[in-house]
Structure formats: C-alpha cells, structure tokens
C-alpha positions in Angstrom: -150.0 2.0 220.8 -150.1 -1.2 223.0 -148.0 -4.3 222.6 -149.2 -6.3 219.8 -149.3 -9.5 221.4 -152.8 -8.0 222.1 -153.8 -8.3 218.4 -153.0 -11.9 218.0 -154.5 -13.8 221.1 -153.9 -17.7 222.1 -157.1 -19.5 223.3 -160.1 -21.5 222.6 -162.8 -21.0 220.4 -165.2 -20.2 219.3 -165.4 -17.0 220.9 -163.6 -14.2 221.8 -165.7 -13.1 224.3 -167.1 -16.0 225.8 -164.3 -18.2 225.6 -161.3 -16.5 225.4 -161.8 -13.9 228.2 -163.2 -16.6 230.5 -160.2 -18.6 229.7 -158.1 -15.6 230.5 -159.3 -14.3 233.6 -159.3 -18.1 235.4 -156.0 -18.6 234.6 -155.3 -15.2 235.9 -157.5 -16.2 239.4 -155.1 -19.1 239.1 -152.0 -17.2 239.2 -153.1 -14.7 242.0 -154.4 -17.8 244.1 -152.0 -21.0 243.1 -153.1 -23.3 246.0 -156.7 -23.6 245.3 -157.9 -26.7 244.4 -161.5 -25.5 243.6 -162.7 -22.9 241.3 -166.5 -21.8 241.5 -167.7 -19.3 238.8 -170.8 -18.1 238.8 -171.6 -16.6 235.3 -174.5 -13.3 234.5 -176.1 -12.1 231.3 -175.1 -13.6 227.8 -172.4 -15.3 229.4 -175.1 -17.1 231.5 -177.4 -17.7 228.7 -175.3 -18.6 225.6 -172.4 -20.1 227.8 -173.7 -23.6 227.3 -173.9 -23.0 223.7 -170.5 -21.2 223.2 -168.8 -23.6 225.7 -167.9 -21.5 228.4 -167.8 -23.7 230.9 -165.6 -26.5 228.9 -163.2 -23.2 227.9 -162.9 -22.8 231.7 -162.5 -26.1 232.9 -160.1 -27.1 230.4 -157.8 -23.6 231.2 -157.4 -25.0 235.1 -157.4 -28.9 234.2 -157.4 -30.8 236.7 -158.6 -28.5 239.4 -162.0 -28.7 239.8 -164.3 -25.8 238.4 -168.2 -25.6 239.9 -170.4 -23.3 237.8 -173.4 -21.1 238.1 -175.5 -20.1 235.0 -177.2 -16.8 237.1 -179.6 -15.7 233.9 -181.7 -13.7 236.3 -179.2 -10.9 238.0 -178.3 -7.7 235.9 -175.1 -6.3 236.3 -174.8 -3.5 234.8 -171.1 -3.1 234.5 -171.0 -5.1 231.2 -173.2 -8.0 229.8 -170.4 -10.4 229.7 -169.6 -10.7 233.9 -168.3 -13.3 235.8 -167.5 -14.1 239.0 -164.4 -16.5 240.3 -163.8 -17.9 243.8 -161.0 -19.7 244.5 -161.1 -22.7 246.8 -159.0 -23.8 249.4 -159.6 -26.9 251.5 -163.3 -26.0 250.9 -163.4 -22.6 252.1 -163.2 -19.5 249.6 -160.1 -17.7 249.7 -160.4 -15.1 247.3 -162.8 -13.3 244.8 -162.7 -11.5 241.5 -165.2 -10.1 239.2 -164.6 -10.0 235.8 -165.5 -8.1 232.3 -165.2 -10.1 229.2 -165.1 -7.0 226.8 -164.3 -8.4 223.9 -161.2 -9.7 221.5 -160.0 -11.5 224.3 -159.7 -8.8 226.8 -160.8 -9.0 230.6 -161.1 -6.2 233.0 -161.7 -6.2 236.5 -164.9 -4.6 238.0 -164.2 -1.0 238.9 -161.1 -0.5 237.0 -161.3 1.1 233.8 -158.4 -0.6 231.9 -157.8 -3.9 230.6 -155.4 -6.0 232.3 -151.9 -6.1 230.9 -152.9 -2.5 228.4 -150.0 -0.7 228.3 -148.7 1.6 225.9 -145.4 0.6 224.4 -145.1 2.1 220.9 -144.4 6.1 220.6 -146.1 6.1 217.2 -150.0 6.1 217.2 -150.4 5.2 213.3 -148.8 3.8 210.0 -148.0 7.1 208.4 -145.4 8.3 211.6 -144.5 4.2 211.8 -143.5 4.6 208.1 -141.4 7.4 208.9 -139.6 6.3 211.7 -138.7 3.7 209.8 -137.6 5.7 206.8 -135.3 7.9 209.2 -133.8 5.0 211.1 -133.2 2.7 207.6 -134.8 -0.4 209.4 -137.6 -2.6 208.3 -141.1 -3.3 210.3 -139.9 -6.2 212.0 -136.8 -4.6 213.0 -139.3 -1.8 214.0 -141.3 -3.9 216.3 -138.3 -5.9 217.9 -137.0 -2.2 218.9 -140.1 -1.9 221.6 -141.6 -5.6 222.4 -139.5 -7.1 225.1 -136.6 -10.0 224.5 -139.6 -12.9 224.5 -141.9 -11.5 221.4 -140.1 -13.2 218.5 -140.8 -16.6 220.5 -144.5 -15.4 221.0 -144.5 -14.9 217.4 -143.1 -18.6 216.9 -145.8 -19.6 218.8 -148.8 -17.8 217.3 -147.3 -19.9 213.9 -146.8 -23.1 215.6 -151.1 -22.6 216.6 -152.1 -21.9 213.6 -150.2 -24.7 211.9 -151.5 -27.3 214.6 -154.8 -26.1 214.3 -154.9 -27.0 210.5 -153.2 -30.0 211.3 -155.7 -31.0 214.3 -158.6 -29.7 211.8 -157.5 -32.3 209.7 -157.4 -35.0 211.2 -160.9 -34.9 212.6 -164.2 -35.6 211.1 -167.8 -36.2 212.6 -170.0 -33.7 213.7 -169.7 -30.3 215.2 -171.0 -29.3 218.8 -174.2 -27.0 219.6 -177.1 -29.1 218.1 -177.1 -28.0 214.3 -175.9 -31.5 213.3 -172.9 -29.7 211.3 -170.5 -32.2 209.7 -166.6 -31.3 209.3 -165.4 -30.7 206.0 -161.9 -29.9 206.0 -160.8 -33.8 205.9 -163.3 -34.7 203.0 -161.9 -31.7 201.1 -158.1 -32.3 201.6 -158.6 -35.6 200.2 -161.3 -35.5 197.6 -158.7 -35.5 194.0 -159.4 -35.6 191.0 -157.2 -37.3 188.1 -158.2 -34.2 185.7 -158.1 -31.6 188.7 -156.3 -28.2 187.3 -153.6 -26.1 189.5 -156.1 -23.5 190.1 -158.7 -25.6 191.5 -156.1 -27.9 193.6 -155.2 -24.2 195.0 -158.5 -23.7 195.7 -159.3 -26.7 197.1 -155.9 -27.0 199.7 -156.6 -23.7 200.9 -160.0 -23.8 201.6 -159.8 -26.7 203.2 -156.5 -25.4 205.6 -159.6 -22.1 206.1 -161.8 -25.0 206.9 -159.7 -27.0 209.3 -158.7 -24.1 211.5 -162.4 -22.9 211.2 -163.8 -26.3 212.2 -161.2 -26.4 215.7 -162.6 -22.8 217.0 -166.1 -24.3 216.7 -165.4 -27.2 218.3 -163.8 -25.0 221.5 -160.1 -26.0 219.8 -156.6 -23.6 220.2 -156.9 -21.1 217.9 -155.4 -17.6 217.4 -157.5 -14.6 216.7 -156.7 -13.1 213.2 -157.9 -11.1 213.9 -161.2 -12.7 215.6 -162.3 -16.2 216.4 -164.6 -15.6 213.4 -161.8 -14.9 210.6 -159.4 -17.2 212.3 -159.2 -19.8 209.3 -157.9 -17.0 207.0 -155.0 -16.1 207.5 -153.4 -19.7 208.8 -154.8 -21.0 205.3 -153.5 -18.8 203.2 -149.8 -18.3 204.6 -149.4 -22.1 205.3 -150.0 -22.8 201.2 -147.5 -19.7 200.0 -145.0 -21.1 202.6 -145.5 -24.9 200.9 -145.5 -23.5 197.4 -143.1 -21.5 197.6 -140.2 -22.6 200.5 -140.8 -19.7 202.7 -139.2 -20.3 206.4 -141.1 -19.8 209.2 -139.1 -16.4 210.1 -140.5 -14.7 206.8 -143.7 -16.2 207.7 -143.6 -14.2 211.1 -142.1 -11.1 209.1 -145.1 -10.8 207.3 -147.6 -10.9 210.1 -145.8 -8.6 211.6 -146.3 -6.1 208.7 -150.2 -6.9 209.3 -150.8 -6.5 212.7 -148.5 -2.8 212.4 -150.0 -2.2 209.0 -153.7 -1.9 210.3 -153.2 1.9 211.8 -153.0 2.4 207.7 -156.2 0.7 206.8 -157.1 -1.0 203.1 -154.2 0.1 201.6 -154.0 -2.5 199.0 -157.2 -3.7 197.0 -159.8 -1.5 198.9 -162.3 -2.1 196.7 -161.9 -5.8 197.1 -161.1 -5.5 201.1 -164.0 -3.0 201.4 -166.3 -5.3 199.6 -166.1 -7.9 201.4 -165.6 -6.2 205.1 -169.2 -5.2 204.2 -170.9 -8.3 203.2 -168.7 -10.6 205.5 -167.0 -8.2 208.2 -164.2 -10.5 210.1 -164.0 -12.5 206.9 -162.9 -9.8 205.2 -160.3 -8.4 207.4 -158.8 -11.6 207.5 -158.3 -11.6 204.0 -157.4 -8.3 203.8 -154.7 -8.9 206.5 -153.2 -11.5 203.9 -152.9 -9.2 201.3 -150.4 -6.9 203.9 -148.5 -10.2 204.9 -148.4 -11.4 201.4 -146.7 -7.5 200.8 -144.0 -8.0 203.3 -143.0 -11.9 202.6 -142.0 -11.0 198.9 -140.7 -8.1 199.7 -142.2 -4.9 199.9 -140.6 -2.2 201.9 -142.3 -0.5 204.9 -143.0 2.7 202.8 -143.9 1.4 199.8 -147.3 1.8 197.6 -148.2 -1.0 195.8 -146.8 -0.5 191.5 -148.0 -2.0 189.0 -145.1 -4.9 189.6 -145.5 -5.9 193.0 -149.4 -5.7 192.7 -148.7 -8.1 189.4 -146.6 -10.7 191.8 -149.2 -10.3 194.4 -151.7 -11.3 191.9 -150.0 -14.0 190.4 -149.5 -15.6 193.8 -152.4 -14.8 195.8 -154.7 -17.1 196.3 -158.7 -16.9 195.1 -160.9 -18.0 198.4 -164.1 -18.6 197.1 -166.1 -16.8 200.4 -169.1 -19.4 199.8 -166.5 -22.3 200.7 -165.6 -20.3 204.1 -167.8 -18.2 205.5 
C-alpha cells in the first residue's frame, strides 16, 4: 500500500484532474528547472476544452506565481496516451530549456508520458488491507496512528497538521466571502448568509444543522472558486469531512492531535470498506457517489476520536454515542 499522503492531496479546486494534477506537475517542471523564468503549456483534449471552465490555467499560474506562464488551448490534436495531457516548457532568457509531457490521471496524480507509474507511487505499507492491518495491530498492541507513524517517514504527522490547518482555513476563507461563483451560472455563495442567519426560537438540532452545513458550504464554495482545498476524498466531497470534524472538535474540546487520529483511522480504514452504517453509506454512495464517501469517512473518524479500538465492531454502545453525536447533513443543503 502506498503512502497515504496520496489519499489526502493539497491543491486547488475544483478539480482533481484538471486542477490539481496541472498544479502538481508545474511545480514539479519548476523543481527540475528552477531558473526558468517562463513557463509555456500547451494543453490537449478535455484539459483543452473545459480548462477555461475548470480554471486550469489560473490553477497553473497561481502554482508558479510570479513566473510567467503562456498557454495553449490545442482542442484539435489527439493524444492518445490519456485525455487529460499537457505539455510544459520551461524558459530561460527566452529560449526553451527543457520539456515534459504530462498525464493528469486523476485524484491528483500526474505521470509522465511513457512511464507507467505515478510519480512519487511507492509502496510503503506491508499490509494490502484492513483485516491484516487489524491484525498487525492486534499482535504488536499499538493503535492505527501508532500503526501509520511506524512506516510514514519523520515529516507525516506535520503533513497531517497541515491537511487540518487547510481544511480549517478553507471554512474560514469560505466564510468570509460572499458574491458570486466563477463559470457563468450566476451561483451566489451561501456559506456566509447561513452562518449568520439566527433565529431567537432556533432549536439545538437545527443550529447543528445549520453550522455544519454551512462549514460543508464554505469549504465547498473555495474548491469552486479554484481555492486550497484538500481532497476527502475528492474535490467533490471536500466540504464533508472539514464540516463535520471542525463542529465535533468545537462542541466537544477535541485537540487538533485527536482530530488527526481520527483521519488517520479513515484514510487506513477504507481497505475495509462500509463497515459502519452500510446501508446509510451505500445509500448514498449510490445516489450521490463522492458525497457519500465523504460522509461515510466521518463515520470512521468519528469511531476513532471517541474511542474505538482498531479491531473493534461497532456494539450497540458505541453505535449509540455515535448516534447521539453525529451530525444529520441534510444532502439537499450540500450536494
């Protein structure tokens, strides 16, 4: 199993694929050639005719600000490598130094022409699924995090600090912004209007509501409008699981460490699938797909934070706490 810094990815919305990759591989040009002071991309297939609208280009530009970027919209040549392809020249004194051509496969991930791996996929876990997870952990006496801190190298808990520290200035940035939405559907932010709008006679359960849809909603509104985001697991779902763990952590005093526990139990949890309410997770995985692993991935953070162990099935107790503490996302005030 690879690192999971690859589940949780730092970037721009509002798309993995056509942000986030693009993003990625120029600031990987810009490593390999750190004295260019140009950058010329010439863009093919959906990247070249939805790039506009996804915000490619701005994704791009802002990655390498302030070297200058010059861009190509090629909707004409097919390359049949992948329909997400890119090529990057670096500039020096006006004369290209170097080429790359790049794959934007998805979640994030670039590769490079030719080569049949993503960059930086290495395996680094022995274990290939929850069950032999669970049982390494049940032989060694150790917990998931202390699990994952035994194979990531000395710099993941601070990569974990920082995934929490975007997600919480993404709600924060989402709500303090109002106005309209980029792309031309005239889409007006909600998340400030809906943090503020109280009522004298407004119950608990609809102040909960109302908070954490409007945290789903801030963090929501940045990816659309080509904001820092962290995929949870997709640009799409990204509002979910920020939302949700930034109320329980208000409500209920949790520090940011058992904040970063309990993601970690997600991201190692999925090799075990809808272990906890699968008829809720499965429900709405098929009417609103990345929606509903997002909220599915709460439920197995939600688990670790109050204190499930790695091994454990959900009694009737600790689905009773879970219950009593998760919150109700109505999916028409998200999705």
């Amino acid at each position: 199993m690879q690192s999971l810094r690859e589940l949780y990815k730092i970037g721009r919305g509002p798309s993995s694929s056509h942000t986030m990759g693009p993003e990625r591989a120029v600031k990987v040009m810009q490593e390999r050639y750190p004295t260019a002071d140009a950058f010329r991309v010439t863009l093919y297939g959906s990247l070249a005719k939805t790039g506009k609208g996804h915000g490619t280009d701005r994704a791009i530009v802002e990655a390498v600000a302030p070297v200058d970027v010059e861009f190509v919209f090629d909707t004409e040549t097919v390359c049949r490598e992948h329909p997400n392809t890119m090529d990057i020249f670096a500039v020096v004194n006006g004369e290209e130094s170097g080429k790359t051509r790049y794959l934007s496969v998805g979640g994030g991930e670039i590769r490079i022409a030719g080569e049949s791996t993503s960059l930086n996929e290495q395996e680094i876990y022995e274990q290939s699924n929850f069950t032999q997870i669970a049982e390494y952990c049940k032989s060694h006496n150790i917990r998931l995090s202390e699990y994952v801190y035994r194979h990531e190298d000395e710099d993941f808990k601070h990569f974990l600090s920082e995934v929490w520290k975007t997600m919480c200035g993404a709600i924060s940035q989402g709500l303090s912004c109002n106005g309209t939405l980029p792309g031309g559907l005239n889409v007006e932010r909600k998340a400030q209007k809906l943090y503020n709008q109280r009522h004298i006679d407004e119950s608990p359960q609809t102040r909960e509501n109302r908070i954490v849809c409007a945290y789903a909603f801030a963090v929501s509104e940045q990816n659309a409008d080509c904001g820092k985001i962290v995929t949870a697991p997709t640009c799409g779902a990204c509002g979910v699981l920020p939302a949700v763990l930034k109320y329980m952590q208000e409500k209920n005093g949790f520090s940011d460490d058992k904040i970063i526990e309990g993601k970690l139990r997600i991201e190692i949890h999925r090799g075990r699938g809808f272990a906890f309410f699968p008829e809720r997770a499965q429900l709405f995985i098929a009417e609103y797909q990345q929606l509903g692993i997002g909220i599915e991935n709460f439920f197995q953070g939600i688990v670790n934070i109050i204190g499930a162990a790695a091994t454990d099935d959900l009694s009737a107790e600790v689905r009773g706490r879970i219950e009593n503490q998760m919150l109700f996302i109505k999916l028409d005030h998200v999705s």
